[in-house]
C-alpha positions as CSV (number, residue, x, y, z in Angstrom):
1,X,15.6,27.9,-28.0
2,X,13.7,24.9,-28.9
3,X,16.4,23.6,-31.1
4,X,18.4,22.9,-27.9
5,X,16.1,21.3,-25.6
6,X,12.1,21.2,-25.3
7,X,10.9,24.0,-23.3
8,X,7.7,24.3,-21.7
9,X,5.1,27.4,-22.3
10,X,6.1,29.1,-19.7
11,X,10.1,29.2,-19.9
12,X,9.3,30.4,-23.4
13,X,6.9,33.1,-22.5
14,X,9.1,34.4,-20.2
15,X,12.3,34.0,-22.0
16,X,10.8,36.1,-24.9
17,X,9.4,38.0,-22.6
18,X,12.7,39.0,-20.7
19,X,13.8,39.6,-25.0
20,X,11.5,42.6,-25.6
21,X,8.5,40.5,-26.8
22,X,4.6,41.8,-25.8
23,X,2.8,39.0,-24.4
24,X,0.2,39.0,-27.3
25,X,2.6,38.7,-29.7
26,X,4.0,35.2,-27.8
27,X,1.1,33.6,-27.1
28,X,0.4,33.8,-30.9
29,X,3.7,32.6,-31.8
30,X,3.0,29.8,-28.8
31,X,-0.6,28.8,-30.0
32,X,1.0,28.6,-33.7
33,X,4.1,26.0,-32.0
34,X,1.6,24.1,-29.8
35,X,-0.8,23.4,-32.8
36,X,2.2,22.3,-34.7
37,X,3.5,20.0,-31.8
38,X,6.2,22.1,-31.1
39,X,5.6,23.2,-27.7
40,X,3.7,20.4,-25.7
41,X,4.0,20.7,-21.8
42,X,2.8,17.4,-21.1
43,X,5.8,15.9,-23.3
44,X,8.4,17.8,-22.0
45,X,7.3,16.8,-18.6
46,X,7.9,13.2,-19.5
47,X,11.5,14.3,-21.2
48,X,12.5,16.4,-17.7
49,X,11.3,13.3,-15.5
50,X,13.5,11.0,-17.7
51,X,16.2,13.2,-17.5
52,X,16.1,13.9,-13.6
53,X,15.5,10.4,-12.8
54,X,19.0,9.4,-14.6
55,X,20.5,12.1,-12.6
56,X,19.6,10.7,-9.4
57,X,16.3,12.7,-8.2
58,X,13.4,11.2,-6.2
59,X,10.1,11.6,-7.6
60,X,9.3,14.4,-4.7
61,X,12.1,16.8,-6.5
62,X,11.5,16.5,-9.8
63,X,7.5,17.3,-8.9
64,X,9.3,20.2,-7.3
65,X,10.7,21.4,-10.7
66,X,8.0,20.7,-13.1
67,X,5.7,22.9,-11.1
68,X,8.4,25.6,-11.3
69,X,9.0,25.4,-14.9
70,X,4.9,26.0,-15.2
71,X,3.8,22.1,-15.9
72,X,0.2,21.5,-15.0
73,X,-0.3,19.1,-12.2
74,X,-2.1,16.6,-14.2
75,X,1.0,16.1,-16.4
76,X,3.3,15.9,-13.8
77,X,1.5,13.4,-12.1
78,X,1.5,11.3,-16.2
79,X,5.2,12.0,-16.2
80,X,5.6,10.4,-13.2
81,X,3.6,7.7,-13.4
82,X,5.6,6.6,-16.8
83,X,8.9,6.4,-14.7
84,X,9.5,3.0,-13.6
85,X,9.0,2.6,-9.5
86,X,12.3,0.7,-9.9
87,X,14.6,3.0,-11.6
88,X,13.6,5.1,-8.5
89,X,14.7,2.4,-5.6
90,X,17.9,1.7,-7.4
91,X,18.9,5.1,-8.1
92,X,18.0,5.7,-4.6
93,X,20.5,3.0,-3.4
94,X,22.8,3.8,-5.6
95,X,23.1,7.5,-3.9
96,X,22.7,6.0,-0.5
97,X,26.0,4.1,-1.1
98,X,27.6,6.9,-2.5
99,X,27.1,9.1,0.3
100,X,27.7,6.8,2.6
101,X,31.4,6.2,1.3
102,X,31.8,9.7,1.4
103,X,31.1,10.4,4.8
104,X,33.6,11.1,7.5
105,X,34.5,7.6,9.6
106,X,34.5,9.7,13.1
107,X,30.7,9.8,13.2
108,X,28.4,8.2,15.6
109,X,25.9,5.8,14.0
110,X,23.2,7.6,14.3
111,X,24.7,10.7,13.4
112,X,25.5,9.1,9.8
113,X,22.1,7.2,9.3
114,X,20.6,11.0,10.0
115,X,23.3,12.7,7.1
116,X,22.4,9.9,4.8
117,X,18.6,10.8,5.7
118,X,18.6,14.1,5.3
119,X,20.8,14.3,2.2
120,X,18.5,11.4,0.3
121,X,15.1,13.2,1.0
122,X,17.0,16.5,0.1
123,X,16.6,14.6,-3.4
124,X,13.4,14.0,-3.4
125,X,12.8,10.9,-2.3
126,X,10.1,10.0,0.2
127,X,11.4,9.5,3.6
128,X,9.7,5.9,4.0
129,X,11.5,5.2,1.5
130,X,15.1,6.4,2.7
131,X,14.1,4.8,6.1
132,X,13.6,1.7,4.6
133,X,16.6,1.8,2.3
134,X,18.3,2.9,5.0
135,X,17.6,0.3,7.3
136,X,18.6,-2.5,4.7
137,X,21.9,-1.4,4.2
138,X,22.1,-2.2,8.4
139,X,22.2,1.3,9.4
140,X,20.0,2.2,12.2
141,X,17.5,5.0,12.1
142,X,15.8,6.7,14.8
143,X,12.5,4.3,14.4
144,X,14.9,1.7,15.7
């Protein structure tokens, strides 16, 4: 498993878990990795951010999926710190452009600022920052 990707403790304990292993036997196994450098959490956090940040996720989401692949708050919050603010606001522009050429012409103004919304904090990204991202490409929101 780890030969593919970095996996966190807790994807491994439960993928060996769903294979027939007792619990005892993978947190031995686990203790032996981690000492080793093998398995580190707060690393593999940093890895996932990276990744999910390339792939167009707000900071909001990819808190969202560290916590559900079992990484502790505190290195979520270092993995997320070690992302560039920057790569965030262009990615986020980047996807607000894309969407927006994708929507359907018919719609009301409002009605497409309000999809682009919507679909942007969907992401992850914080909706102050949508607004204002929103509100530079010349689209009005409902503040306006």
């Amino acid at each position: 498993m780890l030969a593919r990707r970095s996996h966190t403790r807790r994807e491994l304990t439960t993928k060996l878990s769903r294979k027939g292993f007792e619990r005892t036997e993978i947190d031995a196994v686990l203790d032996a990795f981690a000492a080793r450098g093998l398995v580190d959490d707060a690393r593999t956090a940093g890895s996932i951010a990276r990744s999910l940040t390339s792939r167009g996720k707000g900071s909001g989401r990819i808190r969202a999926e560290l916590a559900a692949k079992g990484v502790s708050r505190a290195d979520a919050d270092a993995a997320l710190g070690d992302l560039d603010p920057e790569d965030e606001k262009a990615s986020l522009k980047r996807l607000l452009d894309r969407k927006a050429s994708s929507l359907p012409a018919g719609l009301t103004r409002q009605a497409r600022s309000k999809k682009l919304f919507d679909h942007l904090v969907r992401r992850g990204f914080a909706p102050g920052a949508v607004l204002e991202a929103i509100r530079q490409k010349g689209d009005p929101t409902d503040d306006d």
